[in-house]
C-alpha positions in Angstrom: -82.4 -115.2 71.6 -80.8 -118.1 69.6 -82.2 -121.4 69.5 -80.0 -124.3 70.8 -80.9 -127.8 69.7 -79.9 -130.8 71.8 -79.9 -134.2 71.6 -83.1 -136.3 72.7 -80.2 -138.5 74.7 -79.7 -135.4 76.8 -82.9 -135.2 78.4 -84.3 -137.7 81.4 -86.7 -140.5 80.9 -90.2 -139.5 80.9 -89.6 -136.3 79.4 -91.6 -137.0 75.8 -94.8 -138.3 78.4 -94.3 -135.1 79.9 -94.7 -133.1 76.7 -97.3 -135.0 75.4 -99.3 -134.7 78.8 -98.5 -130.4 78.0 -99.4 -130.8 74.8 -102.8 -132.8 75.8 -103.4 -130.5 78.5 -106.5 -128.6 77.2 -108.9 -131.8 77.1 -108.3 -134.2 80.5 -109.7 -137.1 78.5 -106.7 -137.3 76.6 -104.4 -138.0 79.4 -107.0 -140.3 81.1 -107.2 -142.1 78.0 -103.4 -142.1 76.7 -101.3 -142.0 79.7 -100.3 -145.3 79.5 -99.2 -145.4 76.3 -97.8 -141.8 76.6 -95.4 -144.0 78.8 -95.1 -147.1 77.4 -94.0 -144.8 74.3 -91.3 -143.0 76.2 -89.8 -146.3 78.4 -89.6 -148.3 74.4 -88.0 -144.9 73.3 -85.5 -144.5 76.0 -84.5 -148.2 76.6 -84.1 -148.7 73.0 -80.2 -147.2 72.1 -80.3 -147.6 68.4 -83.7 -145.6 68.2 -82.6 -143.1 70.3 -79.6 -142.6 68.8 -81.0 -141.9 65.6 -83.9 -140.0 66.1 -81.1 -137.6 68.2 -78.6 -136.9 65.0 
């Protein structure tokens, strides 16, 4: 199985909440606790071109 790498661009909004939310899954707290930021993380990273740009070369 080879690995294929894409760019962060190609995947919907709310995707890096939604990994962080799998990644936090074991403790409930965590989500409670960091949802909103989770989001507030992935709506700045989204919304904001030039970051997203770079972070996906």
């Amino acid at each position: 199985m080879d690995i294929v790498f894409k760019k962060i661009t190609e995947f919907p909004r709310g995707s890096l909440a939604s990994l962080l939310k799998d990644g936090y899954s074991f403790e409930p707290k965590f989500e409670r606790d960091f949802h909103k930021q989770w989001q507030e993380f992935d709506d700045f990273f989204m919304i904001t071109p030039v970051l997203r740009n770079s972070a996906a070369l």
